[in-house]
PDB file with one MODEL, atoms N, CA, C and O in Angstrom:
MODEL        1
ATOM      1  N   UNK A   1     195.052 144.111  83.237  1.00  0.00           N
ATOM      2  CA  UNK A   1     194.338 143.077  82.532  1.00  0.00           C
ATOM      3  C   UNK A   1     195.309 141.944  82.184  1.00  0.00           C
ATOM      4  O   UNK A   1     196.307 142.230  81.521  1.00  0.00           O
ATOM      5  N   UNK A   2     195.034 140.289  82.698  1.00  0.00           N
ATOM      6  CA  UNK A   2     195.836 139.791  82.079  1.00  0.00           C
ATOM      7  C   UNK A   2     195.581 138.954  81.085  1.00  0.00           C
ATOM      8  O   UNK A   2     194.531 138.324  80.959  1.00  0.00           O
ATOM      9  N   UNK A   3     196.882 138.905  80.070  1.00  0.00           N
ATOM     10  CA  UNK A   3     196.568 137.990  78.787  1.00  0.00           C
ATOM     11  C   UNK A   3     196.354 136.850  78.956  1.00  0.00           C
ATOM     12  O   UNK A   3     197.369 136.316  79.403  1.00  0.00           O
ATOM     13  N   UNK A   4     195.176 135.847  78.779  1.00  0.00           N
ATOM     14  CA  UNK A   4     195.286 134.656  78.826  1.00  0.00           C
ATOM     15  C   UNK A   4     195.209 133.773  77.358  1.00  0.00           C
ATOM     16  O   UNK A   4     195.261 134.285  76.240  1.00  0.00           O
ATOM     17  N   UNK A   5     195.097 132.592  77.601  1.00  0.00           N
ATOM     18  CA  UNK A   5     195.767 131.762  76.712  1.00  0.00           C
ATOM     19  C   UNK A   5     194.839 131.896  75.242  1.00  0.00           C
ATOM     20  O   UNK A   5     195.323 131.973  74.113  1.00  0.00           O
ATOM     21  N   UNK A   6     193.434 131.899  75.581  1.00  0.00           N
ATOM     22  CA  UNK A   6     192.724 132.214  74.272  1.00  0.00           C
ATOM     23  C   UNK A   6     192.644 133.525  73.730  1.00  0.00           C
ATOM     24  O   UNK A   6     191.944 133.652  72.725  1.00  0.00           O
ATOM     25  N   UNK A   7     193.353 134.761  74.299  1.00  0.00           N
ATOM     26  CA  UNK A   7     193.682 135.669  73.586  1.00  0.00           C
ATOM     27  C   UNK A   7     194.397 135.241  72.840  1.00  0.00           C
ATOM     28  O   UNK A   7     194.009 135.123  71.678  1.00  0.00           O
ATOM     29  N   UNK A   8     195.813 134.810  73.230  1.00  0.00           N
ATOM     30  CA  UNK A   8     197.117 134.368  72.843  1.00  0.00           C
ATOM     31  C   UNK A   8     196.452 133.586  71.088  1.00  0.00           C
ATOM     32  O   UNK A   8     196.393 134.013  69.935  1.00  0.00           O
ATOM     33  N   UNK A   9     196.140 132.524  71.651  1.00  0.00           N
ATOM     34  CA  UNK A   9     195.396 131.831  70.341  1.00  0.00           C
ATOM     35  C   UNK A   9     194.681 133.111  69.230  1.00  0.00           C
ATOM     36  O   UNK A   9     195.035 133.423  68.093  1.00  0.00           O
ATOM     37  N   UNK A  10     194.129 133.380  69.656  1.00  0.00           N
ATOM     38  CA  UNK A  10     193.064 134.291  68.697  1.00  0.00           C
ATOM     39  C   UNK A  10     194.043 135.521  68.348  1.00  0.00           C
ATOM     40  O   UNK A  10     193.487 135.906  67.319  1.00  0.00           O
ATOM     41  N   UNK A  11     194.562 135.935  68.433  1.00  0.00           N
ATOM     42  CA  UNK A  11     195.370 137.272  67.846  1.00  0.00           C
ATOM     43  C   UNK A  11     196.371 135.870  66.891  1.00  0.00           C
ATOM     44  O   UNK A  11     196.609 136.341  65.779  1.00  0.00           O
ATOM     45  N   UNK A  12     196.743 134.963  66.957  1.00  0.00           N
ATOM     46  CA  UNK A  12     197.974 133.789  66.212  1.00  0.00           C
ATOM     47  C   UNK A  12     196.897 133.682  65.330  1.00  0.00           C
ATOM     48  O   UNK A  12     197.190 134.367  64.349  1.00  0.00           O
ATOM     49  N   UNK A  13     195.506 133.034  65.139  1.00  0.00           N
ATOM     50  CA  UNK A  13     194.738 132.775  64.478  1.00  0.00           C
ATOM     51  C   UNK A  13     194.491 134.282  63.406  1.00  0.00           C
ATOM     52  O   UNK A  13     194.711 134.304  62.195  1.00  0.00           O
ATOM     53  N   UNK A  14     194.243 134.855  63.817  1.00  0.00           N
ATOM     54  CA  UNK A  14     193.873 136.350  63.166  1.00  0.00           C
ATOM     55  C   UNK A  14     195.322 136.846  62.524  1.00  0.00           C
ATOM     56  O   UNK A  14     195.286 137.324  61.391  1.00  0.00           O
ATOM     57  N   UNK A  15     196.194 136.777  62.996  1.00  0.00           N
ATOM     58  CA  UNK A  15     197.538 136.454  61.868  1.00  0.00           C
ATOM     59  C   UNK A  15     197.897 135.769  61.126  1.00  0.00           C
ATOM     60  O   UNK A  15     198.325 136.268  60.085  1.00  0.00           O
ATOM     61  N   UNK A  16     197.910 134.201  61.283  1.00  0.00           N
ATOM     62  CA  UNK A  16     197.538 133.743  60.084  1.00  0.00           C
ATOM     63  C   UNK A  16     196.811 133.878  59.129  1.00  0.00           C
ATOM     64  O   UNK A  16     197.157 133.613  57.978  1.00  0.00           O
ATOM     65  N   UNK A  17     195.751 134.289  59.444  1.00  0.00           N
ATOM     66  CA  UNK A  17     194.312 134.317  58.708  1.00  0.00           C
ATOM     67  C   UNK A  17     195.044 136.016  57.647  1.00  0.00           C
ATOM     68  O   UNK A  17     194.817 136.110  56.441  1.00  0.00           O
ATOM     69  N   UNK A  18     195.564 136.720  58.141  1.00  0.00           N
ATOM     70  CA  UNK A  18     196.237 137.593  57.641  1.00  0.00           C
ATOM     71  C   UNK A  18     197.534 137.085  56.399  1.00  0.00           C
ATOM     72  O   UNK A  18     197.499 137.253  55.180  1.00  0.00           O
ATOM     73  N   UNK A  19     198.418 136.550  57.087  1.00  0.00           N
ATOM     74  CA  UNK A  19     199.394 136.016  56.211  1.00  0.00           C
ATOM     75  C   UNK A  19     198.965 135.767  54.821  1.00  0.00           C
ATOM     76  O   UNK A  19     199.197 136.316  53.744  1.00  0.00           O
ATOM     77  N   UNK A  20     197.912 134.256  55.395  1.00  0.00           N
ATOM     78  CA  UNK A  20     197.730 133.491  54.065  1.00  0.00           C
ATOM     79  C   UNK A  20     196.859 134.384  53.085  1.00  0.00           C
ATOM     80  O   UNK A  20     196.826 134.117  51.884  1.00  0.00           O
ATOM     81  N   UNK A  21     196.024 135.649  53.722  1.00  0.00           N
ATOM     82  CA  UNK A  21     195.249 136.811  52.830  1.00  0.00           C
ATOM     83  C   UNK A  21     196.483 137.447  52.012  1.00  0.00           C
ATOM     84  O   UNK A  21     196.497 137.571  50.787  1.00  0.00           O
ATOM     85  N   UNK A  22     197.231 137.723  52.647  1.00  0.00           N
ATOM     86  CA  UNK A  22     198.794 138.453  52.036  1.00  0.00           C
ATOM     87  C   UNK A  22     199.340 137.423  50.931  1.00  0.00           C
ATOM     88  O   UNK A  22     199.483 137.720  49.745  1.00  0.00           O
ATOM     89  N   UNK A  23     199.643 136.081  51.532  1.00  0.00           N
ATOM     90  CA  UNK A  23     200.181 135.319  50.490  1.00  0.00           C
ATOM     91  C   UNK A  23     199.339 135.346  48.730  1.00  0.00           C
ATOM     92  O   UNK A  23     199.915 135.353  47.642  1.00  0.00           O
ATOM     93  N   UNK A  24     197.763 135.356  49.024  1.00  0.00           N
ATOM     94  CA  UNK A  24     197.602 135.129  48.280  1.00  0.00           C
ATOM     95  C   UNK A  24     197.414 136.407  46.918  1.00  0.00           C
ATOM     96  O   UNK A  24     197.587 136.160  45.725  1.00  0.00           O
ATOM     97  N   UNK A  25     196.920 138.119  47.651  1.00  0.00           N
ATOM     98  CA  UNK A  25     196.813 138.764  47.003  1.00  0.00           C
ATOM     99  C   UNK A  25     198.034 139.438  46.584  1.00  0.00           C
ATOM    100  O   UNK A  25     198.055 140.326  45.732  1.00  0.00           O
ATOM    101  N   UNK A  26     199.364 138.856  47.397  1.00  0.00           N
ATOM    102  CA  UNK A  26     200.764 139.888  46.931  1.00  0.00           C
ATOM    103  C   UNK A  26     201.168 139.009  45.668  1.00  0.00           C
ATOM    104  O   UNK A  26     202.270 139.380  45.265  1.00  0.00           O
ATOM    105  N   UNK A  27     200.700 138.078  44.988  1.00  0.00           N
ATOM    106  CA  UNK A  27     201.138 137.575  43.867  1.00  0.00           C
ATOM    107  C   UNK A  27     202.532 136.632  44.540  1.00  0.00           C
ATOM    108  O   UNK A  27     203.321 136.045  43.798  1.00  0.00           O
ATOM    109  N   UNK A  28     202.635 136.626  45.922  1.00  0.00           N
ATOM    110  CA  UNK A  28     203.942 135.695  46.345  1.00  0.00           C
ATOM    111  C   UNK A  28     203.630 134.432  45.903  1.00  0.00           C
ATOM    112  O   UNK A  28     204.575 134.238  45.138  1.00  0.00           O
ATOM    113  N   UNK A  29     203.013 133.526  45.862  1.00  0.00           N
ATOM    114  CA  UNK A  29     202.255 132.385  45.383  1.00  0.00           C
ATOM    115  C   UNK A  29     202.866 131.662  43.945  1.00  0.00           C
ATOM    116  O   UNK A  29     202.187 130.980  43.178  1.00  0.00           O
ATOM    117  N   UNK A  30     204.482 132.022  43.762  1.00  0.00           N
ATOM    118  CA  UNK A  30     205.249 131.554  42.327  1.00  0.00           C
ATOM    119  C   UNK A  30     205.723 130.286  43.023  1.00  0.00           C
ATOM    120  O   UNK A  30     205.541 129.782  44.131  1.00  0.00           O
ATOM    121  N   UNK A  31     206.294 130.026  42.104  1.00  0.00           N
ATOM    122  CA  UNK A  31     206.987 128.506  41.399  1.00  0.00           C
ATOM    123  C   UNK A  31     207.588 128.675  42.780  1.00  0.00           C
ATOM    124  O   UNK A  31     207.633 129.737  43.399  1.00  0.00           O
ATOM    125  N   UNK A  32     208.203 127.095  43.328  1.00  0.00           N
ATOM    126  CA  UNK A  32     207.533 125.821  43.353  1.00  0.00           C
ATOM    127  C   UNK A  32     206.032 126.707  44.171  1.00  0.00           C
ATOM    128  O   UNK A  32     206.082 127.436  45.162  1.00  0.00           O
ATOM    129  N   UNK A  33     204.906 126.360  43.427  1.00  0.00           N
ATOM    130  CA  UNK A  33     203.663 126.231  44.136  1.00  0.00           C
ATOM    131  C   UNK A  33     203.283 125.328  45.273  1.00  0.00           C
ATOM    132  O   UNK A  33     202.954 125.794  46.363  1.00  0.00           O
ATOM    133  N   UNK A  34     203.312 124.448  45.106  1.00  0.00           N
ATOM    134  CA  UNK A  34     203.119 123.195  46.050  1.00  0.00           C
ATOM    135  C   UNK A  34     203.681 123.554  47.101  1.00  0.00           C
ATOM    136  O   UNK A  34     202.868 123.829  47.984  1.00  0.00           O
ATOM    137  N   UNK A  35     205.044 123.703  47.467  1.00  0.00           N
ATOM    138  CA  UNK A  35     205.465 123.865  48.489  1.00  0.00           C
ATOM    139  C   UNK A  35     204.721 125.656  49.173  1.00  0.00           C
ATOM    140  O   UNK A  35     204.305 125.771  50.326  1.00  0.00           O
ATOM    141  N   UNK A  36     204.723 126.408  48.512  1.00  0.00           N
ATOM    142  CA  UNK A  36     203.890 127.479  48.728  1.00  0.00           C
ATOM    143  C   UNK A  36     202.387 126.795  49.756  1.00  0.00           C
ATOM    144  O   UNK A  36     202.007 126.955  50.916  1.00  0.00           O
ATOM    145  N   UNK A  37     201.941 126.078  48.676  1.00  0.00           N
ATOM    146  CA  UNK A  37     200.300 125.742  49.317  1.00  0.00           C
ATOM    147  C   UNK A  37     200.456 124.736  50.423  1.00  0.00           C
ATOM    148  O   UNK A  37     199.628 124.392  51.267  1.00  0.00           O
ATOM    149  N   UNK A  38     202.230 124.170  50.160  1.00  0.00           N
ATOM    150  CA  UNK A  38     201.620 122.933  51.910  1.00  0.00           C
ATOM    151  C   UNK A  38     202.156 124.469  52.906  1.00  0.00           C
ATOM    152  O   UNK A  38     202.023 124.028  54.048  1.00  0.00           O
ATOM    153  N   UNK A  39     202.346 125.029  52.968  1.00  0.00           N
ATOM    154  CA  UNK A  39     202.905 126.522  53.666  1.00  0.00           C
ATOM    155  C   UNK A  39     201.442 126.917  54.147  1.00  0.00           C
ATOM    156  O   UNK A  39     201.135 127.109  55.324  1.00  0.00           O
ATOM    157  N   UNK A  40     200.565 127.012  53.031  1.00  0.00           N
ATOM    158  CA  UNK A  40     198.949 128.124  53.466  1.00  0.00           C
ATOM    159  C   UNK A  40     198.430 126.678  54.155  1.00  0.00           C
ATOM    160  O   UNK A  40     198.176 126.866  55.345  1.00  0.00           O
ATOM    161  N   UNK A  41     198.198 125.256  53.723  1.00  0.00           N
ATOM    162  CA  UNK A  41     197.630 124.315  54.469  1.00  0.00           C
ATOM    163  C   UNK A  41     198.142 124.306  55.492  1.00  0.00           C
ATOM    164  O   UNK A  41     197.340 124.291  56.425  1.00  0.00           O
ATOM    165  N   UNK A  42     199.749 124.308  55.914  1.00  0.00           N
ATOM    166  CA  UNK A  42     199.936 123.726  57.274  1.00  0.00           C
ATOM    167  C   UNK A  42     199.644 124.672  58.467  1.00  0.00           C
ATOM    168  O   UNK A  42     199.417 124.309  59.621  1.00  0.00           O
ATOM    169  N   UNK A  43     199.693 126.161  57.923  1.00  0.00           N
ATOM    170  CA  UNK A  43     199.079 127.164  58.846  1.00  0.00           C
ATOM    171  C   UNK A  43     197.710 127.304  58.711  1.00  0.00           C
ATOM    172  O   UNK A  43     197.124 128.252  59.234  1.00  0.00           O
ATOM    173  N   UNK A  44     196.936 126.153  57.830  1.00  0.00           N
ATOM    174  CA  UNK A  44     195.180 125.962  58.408  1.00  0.00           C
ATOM    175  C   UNK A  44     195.378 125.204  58.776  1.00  0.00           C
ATOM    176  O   UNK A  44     194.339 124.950  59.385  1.00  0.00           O
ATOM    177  N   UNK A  45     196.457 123.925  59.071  1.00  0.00           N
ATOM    178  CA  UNK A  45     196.063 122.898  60.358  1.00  0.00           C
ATOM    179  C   UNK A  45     196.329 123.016  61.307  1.00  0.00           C
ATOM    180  O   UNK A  45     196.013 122.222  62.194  1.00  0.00           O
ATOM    181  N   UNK A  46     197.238 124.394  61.535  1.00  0.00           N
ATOM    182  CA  UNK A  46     197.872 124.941  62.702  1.00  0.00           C
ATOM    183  C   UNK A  46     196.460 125.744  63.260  1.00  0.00           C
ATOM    184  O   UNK A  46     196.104 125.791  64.438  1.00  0.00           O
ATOM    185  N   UNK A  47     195.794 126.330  62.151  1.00  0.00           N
ATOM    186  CA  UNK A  47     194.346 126.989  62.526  1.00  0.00           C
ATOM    187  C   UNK A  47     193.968 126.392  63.361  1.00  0.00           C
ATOM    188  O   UNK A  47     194.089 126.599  64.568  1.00  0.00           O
ATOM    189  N   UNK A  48     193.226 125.198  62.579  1.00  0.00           N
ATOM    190  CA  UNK A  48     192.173 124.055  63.203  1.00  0.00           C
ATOM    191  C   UNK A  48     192.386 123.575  64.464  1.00  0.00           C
ATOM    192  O   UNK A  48     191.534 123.194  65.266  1.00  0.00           O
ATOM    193  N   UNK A  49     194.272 123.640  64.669  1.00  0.00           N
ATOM    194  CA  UNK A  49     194.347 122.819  65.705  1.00  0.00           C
ATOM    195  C   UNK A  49     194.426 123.880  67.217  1.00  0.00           C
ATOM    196  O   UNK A  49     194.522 123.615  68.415  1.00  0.00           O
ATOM    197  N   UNK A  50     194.328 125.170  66.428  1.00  0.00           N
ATOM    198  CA  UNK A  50     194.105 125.967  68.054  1.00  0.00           C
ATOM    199  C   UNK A  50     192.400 125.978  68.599  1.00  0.00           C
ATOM    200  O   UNK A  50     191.891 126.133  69.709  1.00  0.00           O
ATOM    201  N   UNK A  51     191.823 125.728  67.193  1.00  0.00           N
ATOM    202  CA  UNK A  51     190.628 126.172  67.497  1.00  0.00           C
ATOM    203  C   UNK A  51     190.378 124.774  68.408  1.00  0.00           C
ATOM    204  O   UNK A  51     189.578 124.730  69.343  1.00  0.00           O
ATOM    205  N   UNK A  52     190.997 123.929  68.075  1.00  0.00           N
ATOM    206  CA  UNK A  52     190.640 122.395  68.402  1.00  0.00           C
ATOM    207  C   UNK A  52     190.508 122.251  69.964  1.00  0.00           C
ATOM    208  O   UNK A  52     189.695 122.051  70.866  1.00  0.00           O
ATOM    209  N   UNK A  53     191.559 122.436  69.751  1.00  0.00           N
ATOM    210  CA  UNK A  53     192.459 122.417  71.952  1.00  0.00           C
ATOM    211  C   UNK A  53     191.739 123.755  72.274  1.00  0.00           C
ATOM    212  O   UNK A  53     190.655 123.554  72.821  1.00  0.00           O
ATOM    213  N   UNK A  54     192.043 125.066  72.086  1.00  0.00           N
ATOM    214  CA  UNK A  54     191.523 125.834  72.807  1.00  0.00           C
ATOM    215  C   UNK A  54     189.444 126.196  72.571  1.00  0.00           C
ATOM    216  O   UNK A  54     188.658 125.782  73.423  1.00  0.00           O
ATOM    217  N   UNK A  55     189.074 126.794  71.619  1.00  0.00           N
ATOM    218  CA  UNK A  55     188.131 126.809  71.687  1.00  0.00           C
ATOM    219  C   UNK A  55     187.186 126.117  71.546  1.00  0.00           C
ATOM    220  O   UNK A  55     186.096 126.663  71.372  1.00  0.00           O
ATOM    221  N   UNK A  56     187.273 124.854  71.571  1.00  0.00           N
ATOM    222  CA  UNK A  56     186.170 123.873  71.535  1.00  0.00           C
ATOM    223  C   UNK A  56     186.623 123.035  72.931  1.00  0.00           C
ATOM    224  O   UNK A  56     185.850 122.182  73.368  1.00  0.00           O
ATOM    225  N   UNK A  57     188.128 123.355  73.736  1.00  0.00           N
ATOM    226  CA  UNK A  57     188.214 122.848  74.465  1.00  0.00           C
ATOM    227  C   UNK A  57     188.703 121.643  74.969  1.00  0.00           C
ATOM    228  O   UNK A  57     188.557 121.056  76.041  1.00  0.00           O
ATOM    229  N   UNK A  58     189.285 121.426  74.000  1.00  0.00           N
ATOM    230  CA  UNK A  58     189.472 119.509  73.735  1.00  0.00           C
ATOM    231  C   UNK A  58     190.841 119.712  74.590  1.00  0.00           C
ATOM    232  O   UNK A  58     190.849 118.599  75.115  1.00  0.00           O
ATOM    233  N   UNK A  59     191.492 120.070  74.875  1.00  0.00           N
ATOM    234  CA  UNK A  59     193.044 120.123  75.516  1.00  0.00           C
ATOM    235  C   UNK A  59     192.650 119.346  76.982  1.00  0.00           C
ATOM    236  O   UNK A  59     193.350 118.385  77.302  1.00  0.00           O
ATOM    237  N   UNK A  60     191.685 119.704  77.748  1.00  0.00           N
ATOM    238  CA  UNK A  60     191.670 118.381  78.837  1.00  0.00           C
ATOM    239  C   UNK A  60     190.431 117.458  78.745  1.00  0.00           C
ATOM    240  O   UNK A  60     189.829 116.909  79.667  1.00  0.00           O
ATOM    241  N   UNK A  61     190.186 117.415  77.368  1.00  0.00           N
ATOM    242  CA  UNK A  61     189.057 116.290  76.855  1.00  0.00           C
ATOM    243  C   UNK A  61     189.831 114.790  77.108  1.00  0.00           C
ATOM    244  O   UNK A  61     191.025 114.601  77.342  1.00  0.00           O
ATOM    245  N   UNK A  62     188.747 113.807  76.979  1.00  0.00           N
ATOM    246  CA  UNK A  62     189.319 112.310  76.912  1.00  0.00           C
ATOM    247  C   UNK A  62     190.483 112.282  75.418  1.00  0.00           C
ATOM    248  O   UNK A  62     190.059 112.577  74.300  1.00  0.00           O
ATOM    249  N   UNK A  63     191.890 111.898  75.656  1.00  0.00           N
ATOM    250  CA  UNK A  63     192.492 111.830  74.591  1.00  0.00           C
ATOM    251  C   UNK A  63     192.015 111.186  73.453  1.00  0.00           C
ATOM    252  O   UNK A  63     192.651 111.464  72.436  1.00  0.00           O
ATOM    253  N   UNK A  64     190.840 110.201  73.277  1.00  0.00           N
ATOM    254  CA  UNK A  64     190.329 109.903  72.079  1.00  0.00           C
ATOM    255  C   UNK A  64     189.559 110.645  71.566  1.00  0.00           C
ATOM    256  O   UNK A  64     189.528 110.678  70.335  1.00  0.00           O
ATOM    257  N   UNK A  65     188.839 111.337  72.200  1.00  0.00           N
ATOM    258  CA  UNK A  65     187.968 112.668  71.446  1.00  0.00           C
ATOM    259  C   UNK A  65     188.787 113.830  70.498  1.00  0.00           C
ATOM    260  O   UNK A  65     188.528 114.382  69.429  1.00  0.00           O
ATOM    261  N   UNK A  66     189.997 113.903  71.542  1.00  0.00           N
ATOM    262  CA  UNK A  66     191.502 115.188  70.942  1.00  0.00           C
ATOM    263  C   UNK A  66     191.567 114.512  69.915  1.00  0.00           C
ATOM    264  O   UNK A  66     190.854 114.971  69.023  1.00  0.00           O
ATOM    265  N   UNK A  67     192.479 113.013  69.470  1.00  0.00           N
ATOM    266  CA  UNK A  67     192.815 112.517  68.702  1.00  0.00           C
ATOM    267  C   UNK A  67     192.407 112.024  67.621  1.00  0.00           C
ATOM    268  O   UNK A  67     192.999 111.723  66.584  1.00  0.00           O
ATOM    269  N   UNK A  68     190.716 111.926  68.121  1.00  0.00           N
ATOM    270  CA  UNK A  68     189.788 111.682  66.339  1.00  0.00           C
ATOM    271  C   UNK A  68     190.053 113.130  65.719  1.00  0.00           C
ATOM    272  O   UNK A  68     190.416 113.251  64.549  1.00  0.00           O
ATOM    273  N   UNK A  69     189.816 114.413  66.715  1.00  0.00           N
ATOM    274  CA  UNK A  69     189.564 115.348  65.882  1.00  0.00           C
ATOM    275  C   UNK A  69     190.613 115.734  65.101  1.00  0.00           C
ATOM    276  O   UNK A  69     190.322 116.084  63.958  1.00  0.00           O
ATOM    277  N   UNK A  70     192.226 115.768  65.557  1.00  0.00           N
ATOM    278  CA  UNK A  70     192.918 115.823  64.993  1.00  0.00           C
ATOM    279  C   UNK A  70     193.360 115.325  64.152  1.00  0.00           C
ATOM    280  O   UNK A  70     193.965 115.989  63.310  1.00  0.00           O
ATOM    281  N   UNK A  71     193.236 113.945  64.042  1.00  0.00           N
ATOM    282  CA  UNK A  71     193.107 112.919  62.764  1.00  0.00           C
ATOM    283  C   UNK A  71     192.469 113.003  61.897  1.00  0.00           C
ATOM    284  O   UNK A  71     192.870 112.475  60.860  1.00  0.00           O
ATOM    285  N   UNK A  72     191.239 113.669  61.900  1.00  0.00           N
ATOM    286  CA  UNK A  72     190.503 113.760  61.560  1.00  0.00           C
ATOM    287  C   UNK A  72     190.769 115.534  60.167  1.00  0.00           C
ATOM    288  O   UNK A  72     190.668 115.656  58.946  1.00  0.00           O
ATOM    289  N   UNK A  73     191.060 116.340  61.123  1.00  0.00           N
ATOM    290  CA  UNK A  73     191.735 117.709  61.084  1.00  0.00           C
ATOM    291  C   UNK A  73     193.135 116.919  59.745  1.00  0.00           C
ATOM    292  O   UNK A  73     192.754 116.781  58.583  1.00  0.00           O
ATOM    293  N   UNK A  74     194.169 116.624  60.007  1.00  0.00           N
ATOM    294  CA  UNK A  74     195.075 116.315  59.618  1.00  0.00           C
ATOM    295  C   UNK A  74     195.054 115.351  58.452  1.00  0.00           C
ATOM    296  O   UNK A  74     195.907 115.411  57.567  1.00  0.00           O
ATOM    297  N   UNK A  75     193.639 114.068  58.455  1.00  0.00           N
ATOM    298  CA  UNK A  75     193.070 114.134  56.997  1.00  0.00           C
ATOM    299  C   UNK A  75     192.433 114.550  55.872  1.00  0.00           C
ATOM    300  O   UNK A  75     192.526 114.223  54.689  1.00  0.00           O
ATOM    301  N   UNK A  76     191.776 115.329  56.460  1.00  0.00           N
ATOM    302  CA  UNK A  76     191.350 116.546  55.432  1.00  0.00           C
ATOM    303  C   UNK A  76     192.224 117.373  54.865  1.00  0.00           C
ATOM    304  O   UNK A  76     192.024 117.585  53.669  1.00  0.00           O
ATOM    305  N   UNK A  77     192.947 117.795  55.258  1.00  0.00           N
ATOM    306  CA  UNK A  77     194.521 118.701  54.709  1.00  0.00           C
ATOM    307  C   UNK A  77     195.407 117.776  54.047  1.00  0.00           C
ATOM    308  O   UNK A  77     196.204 118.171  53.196  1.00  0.00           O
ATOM    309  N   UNK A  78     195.290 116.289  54.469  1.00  0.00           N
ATOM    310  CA  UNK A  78     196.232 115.869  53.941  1.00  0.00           C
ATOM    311  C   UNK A  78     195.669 115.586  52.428  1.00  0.00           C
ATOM    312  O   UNK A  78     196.283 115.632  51.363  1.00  0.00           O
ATOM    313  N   UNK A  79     194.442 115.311  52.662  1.00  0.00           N
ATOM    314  CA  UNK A  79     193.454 114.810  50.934  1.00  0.00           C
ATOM    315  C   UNK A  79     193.514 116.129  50.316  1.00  0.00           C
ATOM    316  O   UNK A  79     193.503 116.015  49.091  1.00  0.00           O
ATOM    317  N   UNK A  80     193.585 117.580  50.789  1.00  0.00           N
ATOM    318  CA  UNK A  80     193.138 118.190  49.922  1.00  0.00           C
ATOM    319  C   UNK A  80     194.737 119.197  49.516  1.00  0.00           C
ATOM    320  O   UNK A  80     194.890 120.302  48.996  1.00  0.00           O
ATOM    321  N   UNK A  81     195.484 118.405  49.929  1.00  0.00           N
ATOM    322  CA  UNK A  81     196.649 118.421  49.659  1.00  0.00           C
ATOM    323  C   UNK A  81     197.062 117.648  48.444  1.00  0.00           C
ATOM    324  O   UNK A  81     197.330 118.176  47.365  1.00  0.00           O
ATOM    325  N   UNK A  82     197.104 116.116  48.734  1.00  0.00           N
ATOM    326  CA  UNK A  82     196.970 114.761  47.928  1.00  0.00           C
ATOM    327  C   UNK A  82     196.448 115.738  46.724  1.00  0.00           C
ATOM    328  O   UNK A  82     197.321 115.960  45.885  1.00  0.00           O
ATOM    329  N   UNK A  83     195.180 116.365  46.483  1.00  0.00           N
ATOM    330  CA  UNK A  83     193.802 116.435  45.352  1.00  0.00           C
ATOM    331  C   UNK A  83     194.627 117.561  44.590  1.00  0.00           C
ATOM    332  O   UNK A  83     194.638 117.723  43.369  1.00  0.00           O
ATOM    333  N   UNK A  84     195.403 118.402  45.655  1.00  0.00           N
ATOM    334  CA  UNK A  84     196.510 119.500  44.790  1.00  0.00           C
ATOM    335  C   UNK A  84     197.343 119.015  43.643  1.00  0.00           C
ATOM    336  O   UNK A  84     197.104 119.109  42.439  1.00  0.00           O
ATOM    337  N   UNK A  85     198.436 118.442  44.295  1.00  0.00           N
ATOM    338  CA  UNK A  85     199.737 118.280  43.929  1.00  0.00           C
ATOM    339  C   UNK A  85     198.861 117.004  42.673  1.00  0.00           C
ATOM    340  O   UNK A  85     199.182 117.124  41.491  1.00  0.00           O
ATOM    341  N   UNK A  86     198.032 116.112  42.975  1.00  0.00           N
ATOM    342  CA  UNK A  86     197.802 115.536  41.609  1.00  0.00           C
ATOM    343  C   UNK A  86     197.200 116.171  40.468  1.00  0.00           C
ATOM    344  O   UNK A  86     197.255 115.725  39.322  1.00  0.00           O
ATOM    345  N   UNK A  87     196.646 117.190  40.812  1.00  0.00           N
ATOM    346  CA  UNK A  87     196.295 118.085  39.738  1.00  0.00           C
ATOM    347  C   UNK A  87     197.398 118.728  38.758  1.00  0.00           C
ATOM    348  O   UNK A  87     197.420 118.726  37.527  1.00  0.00           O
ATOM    349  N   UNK A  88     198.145 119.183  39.517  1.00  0.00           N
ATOM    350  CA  UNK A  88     199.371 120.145  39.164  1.00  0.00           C
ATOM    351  C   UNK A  88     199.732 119.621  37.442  1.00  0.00           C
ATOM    352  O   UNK A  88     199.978 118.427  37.272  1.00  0.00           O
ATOM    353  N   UNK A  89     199.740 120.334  36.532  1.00  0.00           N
ATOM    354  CA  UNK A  89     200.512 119.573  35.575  1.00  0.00           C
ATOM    355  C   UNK A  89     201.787 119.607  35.493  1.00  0.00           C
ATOM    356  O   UNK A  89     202.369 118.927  34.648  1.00  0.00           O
TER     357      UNK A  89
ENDMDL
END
């Protein structure tokens, strides 16, 4: 049987998705926080962005279709990043 590339993706996805479950119930999640949470965000934009290219396919899409979504992908994390760190007291 051989491994191809959206296995590859989906077992990375299903580990992360693991990690950041670990990060959050092992109490690892101390001081500096922020840097902790751009850690769990940047491995959901790392999510988004396999699901992006591989399972929706966009990797030999027209590069403006890739590039809204990722822009798109990469502003949302970045606002709800932004919406963090201004909270923080």
């Amino acid at each position: 049987m051989k491994v191809k590339g959206l296995d590859i993706v989906w077992l990375m996805l299903l580990a992360a998705t693991a990690f950041t479950w670990w990060l959050g119930h092992s109490g690892a999640l101390v001081p500096p926080r922020l840097a902790m949470m751009a850690l769990v965000f940047g491995l959901a934009w790392l999510k988004g962005l396999g699901v992006i290219l591989e399972f929706m396919e966009l990797r030999h899409a027209p590069p403006a279709w890739r590039w809204a979504l990722i822009g798109g992908l990469t502003l949302i994390v970045g606002l709800i990043l932004l919406a963090y760190w201004l909270a923080e007291p």
